[in-house]
KOLGU-4560 file (N, C-alpha, C; in nm, 3 decimals, padded with zeros to 5 digits):
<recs>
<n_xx: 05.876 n_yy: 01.287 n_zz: 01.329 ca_xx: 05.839 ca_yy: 01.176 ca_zz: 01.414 c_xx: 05.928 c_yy: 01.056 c_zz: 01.382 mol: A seq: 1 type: UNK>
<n_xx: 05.952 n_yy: 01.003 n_zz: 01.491 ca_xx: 06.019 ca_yy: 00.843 ca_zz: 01.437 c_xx: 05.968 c_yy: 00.735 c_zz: 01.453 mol: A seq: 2 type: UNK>
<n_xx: 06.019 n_yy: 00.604 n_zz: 01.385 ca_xx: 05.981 ca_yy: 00.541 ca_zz: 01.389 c_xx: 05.895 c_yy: 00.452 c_zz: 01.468 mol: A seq: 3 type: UNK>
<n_xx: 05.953 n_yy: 00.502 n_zz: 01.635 ca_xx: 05.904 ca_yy: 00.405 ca_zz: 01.727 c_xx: 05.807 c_yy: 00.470 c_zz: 01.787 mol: A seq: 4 type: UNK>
<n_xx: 05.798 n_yy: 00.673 n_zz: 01.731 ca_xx: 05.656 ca_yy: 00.760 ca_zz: 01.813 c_xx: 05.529 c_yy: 00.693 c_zz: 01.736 mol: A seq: 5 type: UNK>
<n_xx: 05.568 n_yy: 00.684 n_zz: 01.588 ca_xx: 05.483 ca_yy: 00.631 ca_zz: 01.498 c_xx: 05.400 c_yy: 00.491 c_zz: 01.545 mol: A seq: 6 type: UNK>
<n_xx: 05.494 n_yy: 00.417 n_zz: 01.538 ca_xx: 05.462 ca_yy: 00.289 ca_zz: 01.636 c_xx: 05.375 c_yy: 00.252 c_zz: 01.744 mol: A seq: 7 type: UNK>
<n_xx: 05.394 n_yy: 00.406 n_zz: 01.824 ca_xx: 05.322 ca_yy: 00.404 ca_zz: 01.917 c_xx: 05.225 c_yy: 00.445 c_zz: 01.903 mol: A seq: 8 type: UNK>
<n_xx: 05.188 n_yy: 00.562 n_zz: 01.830 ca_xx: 05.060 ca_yy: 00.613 ca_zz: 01.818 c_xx: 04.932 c_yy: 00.494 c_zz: 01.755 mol: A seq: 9 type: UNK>
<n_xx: 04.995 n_yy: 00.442 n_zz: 01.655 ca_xx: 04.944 ca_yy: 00.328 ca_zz: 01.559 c_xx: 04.882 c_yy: 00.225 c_zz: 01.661 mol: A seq: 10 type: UNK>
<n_xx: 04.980 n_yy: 00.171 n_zz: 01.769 ca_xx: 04.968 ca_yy: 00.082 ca_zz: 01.908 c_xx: 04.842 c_yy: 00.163 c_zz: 01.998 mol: A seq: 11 type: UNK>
<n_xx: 04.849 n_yy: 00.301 n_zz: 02.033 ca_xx: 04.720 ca_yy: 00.314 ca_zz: 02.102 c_xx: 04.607 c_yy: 00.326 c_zz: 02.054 mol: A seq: 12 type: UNK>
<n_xx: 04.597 n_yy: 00.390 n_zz: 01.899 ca_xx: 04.518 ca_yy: 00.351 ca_zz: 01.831 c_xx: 04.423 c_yy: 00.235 c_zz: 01.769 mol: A seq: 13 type: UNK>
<n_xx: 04.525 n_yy: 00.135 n_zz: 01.801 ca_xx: 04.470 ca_yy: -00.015 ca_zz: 01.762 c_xx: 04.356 c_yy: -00.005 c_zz: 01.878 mol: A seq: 14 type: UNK>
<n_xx: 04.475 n_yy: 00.023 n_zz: 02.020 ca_xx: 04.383 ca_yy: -00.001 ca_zz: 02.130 c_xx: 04.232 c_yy: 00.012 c_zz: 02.133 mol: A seq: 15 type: UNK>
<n_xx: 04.243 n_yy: 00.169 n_zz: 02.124 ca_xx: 04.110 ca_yy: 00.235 ca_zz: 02.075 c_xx: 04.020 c_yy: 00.209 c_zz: 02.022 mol: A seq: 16 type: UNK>
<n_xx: 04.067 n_yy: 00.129 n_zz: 01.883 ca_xx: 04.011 ca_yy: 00.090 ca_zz: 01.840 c_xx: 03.923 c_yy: -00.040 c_zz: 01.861 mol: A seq: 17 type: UNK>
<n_xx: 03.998 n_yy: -00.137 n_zz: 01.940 ca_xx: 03.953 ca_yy: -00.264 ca_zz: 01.985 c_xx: 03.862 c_yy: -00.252 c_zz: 02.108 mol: A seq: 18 type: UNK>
<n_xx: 03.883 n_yy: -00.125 n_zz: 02.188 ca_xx: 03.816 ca_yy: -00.092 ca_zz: 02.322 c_xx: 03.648 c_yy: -00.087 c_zz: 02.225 mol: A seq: 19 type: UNK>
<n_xx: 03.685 n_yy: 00.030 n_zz: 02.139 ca_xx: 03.522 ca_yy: 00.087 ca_zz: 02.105 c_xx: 03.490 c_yy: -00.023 c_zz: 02.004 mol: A seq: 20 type: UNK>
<n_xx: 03.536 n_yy: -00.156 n_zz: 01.991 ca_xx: 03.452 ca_yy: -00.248 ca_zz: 01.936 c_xx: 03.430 c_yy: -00.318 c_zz: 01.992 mol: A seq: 21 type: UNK>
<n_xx: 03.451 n_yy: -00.346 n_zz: 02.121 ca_xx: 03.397 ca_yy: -00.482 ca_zz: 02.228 c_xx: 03.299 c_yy: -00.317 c_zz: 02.272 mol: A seq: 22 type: UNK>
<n_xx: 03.321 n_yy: -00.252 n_zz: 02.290 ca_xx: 03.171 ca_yy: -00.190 ca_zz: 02.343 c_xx: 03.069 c_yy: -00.187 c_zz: 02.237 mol: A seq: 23 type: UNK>
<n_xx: 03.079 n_yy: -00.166 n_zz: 02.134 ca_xx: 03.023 ca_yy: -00.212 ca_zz: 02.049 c_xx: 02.904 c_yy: -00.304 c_zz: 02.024 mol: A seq: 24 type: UNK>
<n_xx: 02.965 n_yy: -00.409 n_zz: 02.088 ca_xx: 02.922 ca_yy: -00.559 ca_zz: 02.064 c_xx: 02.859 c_yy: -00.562 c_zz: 02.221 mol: A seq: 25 type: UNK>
<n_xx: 02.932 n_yy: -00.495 n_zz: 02.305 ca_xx: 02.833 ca_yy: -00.493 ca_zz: 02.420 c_xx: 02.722 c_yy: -00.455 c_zz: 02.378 mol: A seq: 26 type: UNK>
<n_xx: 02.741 n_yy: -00.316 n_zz: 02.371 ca_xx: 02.607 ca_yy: -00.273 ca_zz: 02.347 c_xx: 02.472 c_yy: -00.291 c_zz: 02.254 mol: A seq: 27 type: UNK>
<n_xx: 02.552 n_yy: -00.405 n_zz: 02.141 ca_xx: 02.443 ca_yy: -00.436 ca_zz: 02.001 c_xx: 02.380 c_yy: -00.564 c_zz: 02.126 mol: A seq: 28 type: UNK>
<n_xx: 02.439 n_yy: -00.648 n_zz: 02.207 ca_xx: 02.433 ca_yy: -00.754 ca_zz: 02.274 c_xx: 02.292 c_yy: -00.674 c_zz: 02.371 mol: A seq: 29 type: UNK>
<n_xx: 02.315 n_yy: -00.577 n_zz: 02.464 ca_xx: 02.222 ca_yy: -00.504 ca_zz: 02.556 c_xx: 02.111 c_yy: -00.481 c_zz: 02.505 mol: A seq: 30 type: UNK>
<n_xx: 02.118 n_yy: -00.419 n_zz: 02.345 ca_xx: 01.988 ca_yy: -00.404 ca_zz: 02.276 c_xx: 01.928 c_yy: -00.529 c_zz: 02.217 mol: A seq: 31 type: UNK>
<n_xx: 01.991 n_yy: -00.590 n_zz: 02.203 ca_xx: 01.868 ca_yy: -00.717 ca_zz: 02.170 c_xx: 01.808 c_yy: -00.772 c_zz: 02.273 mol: A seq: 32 type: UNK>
<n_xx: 01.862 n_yy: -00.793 n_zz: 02.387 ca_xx: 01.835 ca_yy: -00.810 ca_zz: 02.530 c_xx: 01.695 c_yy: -00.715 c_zz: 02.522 mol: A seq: 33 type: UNK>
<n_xx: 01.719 n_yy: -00.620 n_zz: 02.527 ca_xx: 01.584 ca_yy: -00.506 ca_zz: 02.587 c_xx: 01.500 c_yy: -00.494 c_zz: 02.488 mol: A seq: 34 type: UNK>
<n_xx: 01.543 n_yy: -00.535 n_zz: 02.350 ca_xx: 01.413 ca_yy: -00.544 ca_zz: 02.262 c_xx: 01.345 c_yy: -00.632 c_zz: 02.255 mol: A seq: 35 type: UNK>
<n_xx: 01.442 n_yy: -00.795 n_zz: 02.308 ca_xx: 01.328 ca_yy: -00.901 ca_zz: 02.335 c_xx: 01.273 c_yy: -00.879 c_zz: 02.491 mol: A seq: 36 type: UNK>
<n_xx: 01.241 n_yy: -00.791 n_zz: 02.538 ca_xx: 01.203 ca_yy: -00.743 ca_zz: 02.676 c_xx: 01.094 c_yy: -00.638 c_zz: 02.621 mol: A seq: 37 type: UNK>
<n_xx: 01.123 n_yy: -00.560 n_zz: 02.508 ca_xx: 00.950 ca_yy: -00.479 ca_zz: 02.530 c_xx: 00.909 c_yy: -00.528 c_zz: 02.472 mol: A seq: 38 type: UNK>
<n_xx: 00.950 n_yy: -00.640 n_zz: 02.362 ca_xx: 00.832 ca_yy: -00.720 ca_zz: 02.288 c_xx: 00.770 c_yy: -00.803 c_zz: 02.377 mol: A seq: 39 type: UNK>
<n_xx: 00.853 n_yy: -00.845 n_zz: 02.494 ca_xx: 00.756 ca_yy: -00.931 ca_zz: 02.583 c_xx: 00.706 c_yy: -00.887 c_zz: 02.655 mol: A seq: 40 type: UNK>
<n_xx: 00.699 n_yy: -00.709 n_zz: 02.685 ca_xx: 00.596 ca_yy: -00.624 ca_zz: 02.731 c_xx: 00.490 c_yy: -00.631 c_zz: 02.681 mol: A seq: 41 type: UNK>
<n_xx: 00.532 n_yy: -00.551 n_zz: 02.536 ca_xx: 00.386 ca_yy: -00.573 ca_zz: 02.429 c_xx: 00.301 c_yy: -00.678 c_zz: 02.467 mol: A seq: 42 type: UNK>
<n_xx: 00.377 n_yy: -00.826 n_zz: 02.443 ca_xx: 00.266 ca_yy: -00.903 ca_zz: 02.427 c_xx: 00.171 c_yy: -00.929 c_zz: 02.561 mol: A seq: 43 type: UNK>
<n_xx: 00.250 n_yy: -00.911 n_zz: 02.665 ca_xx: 00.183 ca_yy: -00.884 ca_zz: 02.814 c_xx: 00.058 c_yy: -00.761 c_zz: 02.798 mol: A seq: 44 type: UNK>
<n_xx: 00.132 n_yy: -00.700 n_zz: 02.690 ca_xx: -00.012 ca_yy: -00.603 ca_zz: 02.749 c_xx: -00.139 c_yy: -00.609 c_zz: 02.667 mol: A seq: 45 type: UNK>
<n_xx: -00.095 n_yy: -00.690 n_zz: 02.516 ca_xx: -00.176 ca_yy: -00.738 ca_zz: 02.441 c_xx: -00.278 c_yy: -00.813 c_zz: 02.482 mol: A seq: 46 type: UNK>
<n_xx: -00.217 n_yy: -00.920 n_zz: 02.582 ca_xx: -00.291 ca_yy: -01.030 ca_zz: 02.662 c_xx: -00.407 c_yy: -00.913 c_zz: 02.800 mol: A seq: 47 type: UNK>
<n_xx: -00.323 n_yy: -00.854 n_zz: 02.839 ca_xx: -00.369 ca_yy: -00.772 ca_zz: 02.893 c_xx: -00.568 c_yy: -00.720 c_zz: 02.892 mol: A seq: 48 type: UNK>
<n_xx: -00.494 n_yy: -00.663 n_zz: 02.783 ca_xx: -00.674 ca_yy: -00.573 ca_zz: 02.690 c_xx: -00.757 c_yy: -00.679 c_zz: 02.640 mol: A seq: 49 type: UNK>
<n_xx: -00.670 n_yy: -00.767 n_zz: 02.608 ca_xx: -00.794 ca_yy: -00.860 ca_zz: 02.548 c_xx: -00.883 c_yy: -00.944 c_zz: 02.654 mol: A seq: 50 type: UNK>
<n_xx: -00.776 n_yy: -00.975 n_zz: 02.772 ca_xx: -00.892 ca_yy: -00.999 ca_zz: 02.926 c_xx: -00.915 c_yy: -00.923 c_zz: 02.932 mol: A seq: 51 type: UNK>
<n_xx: -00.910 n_yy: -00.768 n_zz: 02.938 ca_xx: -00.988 ca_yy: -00.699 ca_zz: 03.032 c_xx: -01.115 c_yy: -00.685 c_zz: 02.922 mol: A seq: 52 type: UNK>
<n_xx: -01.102 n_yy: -00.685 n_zz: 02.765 ca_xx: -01.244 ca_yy: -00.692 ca_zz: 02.697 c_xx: -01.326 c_yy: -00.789 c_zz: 02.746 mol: A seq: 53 type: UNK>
<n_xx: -01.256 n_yy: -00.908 n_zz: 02.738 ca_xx: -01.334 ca_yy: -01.049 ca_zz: 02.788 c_xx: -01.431 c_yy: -01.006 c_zz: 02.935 mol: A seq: 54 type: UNK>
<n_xx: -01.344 n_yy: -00.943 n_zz: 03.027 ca_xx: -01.426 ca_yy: -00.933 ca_zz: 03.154 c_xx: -01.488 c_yy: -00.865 c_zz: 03.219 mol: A seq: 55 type: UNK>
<n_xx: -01.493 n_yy: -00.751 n_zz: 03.099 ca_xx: -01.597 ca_yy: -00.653 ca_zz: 03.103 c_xx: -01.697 c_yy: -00.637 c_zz: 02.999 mol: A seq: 56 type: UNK>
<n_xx: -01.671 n_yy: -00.710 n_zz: 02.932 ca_xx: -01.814 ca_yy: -00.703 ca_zz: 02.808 c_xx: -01.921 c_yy: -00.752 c_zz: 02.915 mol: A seq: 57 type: UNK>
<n_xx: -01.916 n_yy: -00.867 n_zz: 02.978 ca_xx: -02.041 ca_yy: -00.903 ca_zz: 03.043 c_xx: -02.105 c_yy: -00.770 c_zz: 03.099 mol: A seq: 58 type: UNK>
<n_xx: -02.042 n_yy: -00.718 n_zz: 03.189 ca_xx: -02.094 ca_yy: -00.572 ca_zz: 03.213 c_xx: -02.138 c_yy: -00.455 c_zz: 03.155 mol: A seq: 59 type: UNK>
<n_xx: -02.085 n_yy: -00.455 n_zz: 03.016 ca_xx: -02.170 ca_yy: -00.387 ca_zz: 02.925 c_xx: -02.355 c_yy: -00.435 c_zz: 02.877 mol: A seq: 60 type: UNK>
<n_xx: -02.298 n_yy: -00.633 n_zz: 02.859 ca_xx: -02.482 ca_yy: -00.662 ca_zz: 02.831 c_xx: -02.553 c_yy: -00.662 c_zz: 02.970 mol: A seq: 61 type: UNK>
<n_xx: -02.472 n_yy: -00.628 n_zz: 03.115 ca_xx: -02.570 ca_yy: -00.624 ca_zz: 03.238 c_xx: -02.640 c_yy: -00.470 c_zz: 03.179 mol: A seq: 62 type: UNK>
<n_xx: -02.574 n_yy: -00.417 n_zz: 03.134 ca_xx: -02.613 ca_yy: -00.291 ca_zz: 03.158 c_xx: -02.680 c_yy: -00.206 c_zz: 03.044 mol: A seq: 63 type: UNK>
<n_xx: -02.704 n_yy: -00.248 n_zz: 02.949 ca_xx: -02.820 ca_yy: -00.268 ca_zz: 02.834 c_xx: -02.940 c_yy: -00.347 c_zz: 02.875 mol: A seq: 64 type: UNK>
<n_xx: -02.922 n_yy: -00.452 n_zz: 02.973 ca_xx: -03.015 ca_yy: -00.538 ca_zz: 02.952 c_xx: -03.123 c_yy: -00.498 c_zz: 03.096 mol: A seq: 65 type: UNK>
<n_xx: -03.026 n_yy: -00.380 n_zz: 03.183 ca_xx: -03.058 ca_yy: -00.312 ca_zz: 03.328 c_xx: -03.160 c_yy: -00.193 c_zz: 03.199 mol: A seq: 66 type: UNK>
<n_xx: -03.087 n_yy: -00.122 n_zz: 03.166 ca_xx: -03.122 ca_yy: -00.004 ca_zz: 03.106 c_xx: -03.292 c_yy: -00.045 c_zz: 02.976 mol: A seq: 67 type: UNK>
<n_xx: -03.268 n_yy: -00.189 n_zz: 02.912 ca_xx: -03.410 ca_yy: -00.205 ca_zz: 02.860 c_xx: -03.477 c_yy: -00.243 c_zz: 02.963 mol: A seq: 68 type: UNK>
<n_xx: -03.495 n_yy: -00.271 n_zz: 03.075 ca_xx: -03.571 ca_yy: -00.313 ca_zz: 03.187 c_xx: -03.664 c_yy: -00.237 c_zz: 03.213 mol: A seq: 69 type: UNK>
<n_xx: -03.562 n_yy: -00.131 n_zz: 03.244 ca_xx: -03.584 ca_yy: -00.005 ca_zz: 03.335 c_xx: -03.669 c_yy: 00.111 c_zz: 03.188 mol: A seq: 70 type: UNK>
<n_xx: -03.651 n_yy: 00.066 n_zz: 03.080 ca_xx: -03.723 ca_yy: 00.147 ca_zz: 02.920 c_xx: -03.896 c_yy: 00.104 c_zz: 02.961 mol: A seq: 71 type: UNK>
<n_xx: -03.878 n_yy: -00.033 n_zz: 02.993 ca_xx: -04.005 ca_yy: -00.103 ca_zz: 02.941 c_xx: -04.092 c_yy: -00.092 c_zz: 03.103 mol: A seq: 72 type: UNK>
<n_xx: -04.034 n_yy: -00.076 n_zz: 03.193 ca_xx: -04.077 ca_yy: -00.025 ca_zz: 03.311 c_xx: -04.178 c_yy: 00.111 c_zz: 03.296 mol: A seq: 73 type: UNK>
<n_xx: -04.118 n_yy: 00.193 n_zz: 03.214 ca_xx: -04.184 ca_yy: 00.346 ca_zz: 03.282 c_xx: -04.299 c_yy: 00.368 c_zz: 03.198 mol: A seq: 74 type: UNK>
<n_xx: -04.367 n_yy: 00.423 n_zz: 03.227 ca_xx: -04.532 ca_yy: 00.402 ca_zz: 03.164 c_xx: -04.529 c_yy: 00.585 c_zz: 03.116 mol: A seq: 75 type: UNK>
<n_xx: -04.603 n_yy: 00.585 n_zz: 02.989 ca_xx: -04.619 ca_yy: 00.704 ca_zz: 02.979 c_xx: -04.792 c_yy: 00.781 c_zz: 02.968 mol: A seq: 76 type: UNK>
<n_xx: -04.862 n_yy: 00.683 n_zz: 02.989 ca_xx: -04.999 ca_yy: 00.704 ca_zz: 03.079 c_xx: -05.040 c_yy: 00.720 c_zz: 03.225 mol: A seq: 77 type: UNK>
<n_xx: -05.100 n_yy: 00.847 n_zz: 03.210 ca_xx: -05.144 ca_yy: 00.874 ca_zz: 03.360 c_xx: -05.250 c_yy: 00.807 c_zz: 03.384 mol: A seq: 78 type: UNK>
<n_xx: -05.217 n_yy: 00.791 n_zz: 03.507 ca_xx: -05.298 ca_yy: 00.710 ca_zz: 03.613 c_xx: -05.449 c_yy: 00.774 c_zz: 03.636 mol: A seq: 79 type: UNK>
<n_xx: -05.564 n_yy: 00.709 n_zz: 03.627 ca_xx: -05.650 ca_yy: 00.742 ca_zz: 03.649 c_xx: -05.720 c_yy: 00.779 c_zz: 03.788 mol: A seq: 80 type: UNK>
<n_xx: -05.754 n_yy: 00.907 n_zz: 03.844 ca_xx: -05.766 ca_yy: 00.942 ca_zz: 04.002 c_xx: -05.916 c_yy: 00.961 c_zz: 04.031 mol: A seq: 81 type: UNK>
</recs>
């Protein structure tokens, strides 16, 4: 090989090398992007469950408080005929 094949190989190599480090940096750049994106999923969905506990518990004490109603309702003495 001579001097100037040498040269060259060394030259596309740099290239190469500089290509797959700006992608690199793209791509470390893309992932922080999308990880501060499912953390701000998460916390959306965190917020999420915790209204939907909030706005359905009431409906759980309707429905204990339906269900002792309906306990203290039913008689277990027969009716005299």
């Amino acid at each position: 090989m001579t001097d100037e094949e040498v040269e060259k190989d060394f030259e596309e190599l740099r290239e190469e090398i500089d290509d797959l480090l700006y992608e690199n940096r793209e791509l470390a750049l893309e992932n922080t992007r999308l990880q501060d994106e499912v953390d701000s999923l998460w916390a959306m969905m965190d917020e999420l469950t915790e209204s939907d506990i909030k706005n359905y518990s009431h409906l759980l004490k309707d429905v204990k408080s339906d269900i002792l109603t309906r306990t203290l309702m039913i008689t277990t003495k027969k009716a005299d005929a």
